[in-house]
C-alpha positions as CSV (number, residue, x, y, z in Angstrom):
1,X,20.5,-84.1,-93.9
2,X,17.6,-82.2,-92.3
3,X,15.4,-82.5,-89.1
4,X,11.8,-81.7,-88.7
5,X,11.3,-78.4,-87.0
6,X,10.7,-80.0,-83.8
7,X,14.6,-80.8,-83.8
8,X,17.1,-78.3,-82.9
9,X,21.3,-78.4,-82.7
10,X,22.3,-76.7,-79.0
11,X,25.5,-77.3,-76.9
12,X,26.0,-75.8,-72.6
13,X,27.3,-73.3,-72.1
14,X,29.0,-75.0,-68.8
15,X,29.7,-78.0,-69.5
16,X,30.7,-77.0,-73.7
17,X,29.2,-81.1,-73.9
18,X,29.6,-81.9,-78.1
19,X,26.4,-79.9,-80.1
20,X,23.3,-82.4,-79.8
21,X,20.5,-83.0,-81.2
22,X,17.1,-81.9,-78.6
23,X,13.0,-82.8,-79.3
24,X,11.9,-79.7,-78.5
25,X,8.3,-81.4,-77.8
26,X,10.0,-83.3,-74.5
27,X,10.2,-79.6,-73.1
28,X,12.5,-78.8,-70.0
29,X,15.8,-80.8,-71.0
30,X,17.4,-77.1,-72.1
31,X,17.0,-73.9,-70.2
32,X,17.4,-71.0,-72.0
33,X,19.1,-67.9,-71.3
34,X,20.6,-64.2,-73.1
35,X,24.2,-65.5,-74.1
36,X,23.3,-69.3,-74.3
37,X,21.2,-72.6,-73.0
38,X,22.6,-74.8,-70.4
39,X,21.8,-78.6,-70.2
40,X,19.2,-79.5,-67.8
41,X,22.3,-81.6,-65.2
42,X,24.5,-78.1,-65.3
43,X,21.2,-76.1,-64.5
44,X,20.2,-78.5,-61.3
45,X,23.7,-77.8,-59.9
46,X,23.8,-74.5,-60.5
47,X,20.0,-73.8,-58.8
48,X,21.6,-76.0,-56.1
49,X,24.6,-73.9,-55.4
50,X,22.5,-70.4,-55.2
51,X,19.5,-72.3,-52.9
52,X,23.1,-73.8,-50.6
53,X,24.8,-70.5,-50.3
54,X,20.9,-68.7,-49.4
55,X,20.4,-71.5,-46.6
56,X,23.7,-70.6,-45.2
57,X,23.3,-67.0,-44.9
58,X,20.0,-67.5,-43.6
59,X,21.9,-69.5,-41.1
60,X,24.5,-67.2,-40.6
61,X,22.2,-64.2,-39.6
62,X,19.9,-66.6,-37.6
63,X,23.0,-67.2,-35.4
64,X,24.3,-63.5,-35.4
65,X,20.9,-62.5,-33.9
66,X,20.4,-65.7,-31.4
67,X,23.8,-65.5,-30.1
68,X,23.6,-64.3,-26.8
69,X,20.5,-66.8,-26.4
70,X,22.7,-70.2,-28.0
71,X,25.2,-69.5,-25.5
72,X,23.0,-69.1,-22.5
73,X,21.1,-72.9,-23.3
74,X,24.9,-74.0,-24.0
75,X,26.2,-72.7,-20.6
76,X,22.7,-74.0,-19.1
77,X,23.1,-77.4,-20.7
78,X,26.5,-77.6,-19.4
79,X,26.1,-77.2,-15.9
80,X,23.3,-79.3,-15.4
81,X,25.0,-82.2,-17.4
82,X,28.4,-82.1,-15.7
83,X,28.8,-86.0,-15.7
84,X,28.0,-86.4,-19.4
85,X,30.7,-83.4,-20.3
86,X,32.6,-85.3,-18.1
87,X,32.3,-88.1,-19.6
88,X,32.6,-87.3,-23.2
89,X,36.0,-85.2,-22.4
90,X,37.1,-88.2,-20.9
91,X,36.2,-90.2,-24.0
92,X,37.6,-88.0,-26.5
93,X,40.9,-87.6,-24.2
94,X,41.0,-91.8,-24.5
95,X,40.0,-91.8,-28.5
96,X,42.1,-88.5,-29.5
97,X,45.2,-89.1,-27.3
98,X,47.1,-87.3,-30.3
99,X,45.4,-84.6,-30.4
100,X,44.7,-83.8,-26.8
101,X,48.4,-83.7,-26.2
102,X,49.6,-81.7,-29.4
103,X,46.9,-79.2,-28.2
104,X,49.1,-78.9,-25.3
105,X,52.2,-78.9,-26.5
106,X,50.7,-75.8,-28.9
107,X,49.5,-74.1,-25.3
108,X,53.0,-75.1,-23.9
109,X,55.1,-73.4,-26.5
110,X,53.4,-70.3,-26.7
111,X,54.1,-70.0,-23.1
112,X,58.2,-70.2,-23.5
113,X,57.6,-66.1,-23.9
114,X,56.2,-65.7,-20.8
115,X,58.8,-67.7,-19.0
116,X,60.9,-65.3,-19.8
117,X,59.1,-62.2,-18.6
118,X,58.2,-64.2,-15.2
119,X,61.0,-62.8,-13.4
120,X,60.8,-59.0,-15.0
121,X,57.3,-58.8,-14.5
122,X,55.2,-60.2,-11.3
123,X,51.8,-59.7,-13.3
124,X,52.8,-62.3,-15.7
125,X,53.1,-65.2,-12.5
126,X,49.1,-66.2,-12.9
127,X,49.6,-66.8,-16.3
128,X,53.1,-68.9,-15.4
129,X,50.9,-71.1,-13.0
130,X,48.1,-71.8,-15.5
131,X,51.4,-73.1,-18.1
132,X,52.5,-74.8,-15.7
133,X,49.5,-76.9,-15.1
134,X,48.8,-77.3,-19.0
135,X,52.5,-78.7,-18.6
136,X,51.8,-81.0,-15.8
137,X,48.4,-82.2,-17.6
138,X,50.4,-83.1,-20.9
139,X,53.4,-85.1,-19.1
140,X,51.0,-87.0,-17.0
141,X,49.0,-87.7,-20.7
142,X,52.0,-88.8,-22.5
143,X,52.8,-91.5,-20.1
144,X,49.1,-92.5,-20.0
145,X,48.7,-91.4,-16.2
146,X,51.1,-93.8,-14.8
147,X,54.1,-93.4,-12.6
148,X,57.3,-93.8,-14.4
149,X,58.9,-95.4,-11.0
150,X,56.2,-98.3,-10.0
151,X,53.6,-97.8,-12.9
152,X,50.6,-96.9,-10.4
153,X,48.2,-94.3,-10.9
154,X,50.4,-90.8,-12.0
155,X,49.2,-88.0,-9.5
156,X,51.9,-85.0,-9.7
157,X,54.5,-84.1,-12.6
158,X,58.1,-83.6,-11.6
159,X,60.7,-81.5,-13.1
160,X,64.0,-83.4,-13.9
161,X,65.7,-80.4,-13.8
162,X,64.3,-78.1,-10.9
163,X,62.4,-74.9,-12.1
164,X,63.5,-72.4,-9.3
165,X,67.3,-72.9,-11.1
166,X,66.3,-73.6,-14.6
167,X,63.3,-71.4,-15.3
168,X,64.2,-71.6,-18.9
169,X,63.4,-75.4,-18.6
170,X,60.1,-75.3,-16.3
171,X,57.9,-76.0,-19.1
172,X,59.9,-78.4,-21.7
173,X,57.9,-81.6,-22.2
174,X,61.3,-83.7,-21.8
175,X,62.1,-82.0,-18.6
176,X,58.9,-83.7,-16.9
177,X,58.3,-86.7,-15.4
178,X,54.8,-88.3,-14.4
179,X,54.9,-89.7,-10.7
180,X,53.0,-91.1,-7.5
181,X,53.5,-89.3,-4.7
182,X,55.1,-91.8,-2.6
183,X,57.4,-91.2,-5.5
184,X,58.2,-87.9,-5.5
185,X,59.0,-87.6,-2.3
186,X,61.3,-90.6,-2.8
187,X,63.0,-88.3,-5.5
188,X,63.1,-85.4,-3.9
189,X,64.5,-86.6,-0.9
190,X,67.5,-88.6,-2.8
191,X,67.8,-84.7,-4.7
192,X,68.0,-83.2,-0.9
193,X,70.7,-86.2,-0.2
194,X,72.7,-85.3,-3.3
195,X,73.1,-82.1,-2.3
């Protein structure tokens, strides 16, 4: 069987679709290159993926040279919306519960190391406190700011097991407890009694 000459047999180079038959007249349904044609679909995607990966290097050196200037609005944005950062850490804190506390207990457990350097080294006691309040912000989260005595409003975390004799403890998760201060006085008191 044979076509008119406007016919012609061509299969993508891409794709590899089956050999078909194209009207040469329609124009612009093949593009043609040195070691083959490629169907018009494969040729889209493939002018897409070069004009995609242009944008983001444009973008990537646009941010490079304005970075000094991005973080200067950012800061300036911040501190003169402090209620709306407020506000939306205290949303995502509510919507993200999960997250917010494994992101502490990541911060918690890289600071095991420098519990045990507290005592060699006095340099490394800054660094102890700041643990320590990443540890007291996580056992307060995990029982959703309330007191584990009389369920009102959680204000101080309190270490079952005290940290001045079990430093090795001090930043455990199950070593915490989240309390009121009537509360923790209560406790520490019955600890003094016990004693």
């Amino acid at each position: 069987m044979t076509f008119p000459s406007v016919y012609e047999m061509r299969s993508c180079k891409i794709c590899s679709s089956d050999t078909t038959l194209v009207d040469k007249t329609k124009g612009n349904v093949w593009h043609s290159f040195e070691d083959g044609h490629i169907c018009n679909k494969c040729y889209k995607k493939r002018e897409y993926q070069e004009k995609k990966e242009k944008i983001n290097q444009y973008n990537k050196n646009w941010y490079q040279r304005n970075k000094a200037q991005r973080n200067q609005k950012i800061v300036e944005w911040q501190s003169n919306n402090k209620d709306k950062m407020n506000s939306y850490t205290r949303k995502y804190r509510r919507v993200h519960s999960e997250r917010y506390f494994e992101s502490h207990h990541k911060s918690l457990n890289k600071a095991f190391d420098v519990v045990k350097e507290l005592y060699d080294n006095p340099k490394t006691i800054w660094d102890f406190k700041h643990c320590l309040a990443h540890w007291s912000k996580a056992v307060r989260e995990r029982n959703n700011n309330k007191c584990m005595e009389c369920n009102d409003k959680a204000e101080i975390s309190h270490h079952i097991l005290p940290k001045k004799q079990y430093p090795e403890f001090s930043l455990l998760l199950s070593n915490g407890m989240a309390l009121c201060k009537p509360c923790h006085i209560k406790i520490h008191r019955e600890m003094k009694n016990d004693i």
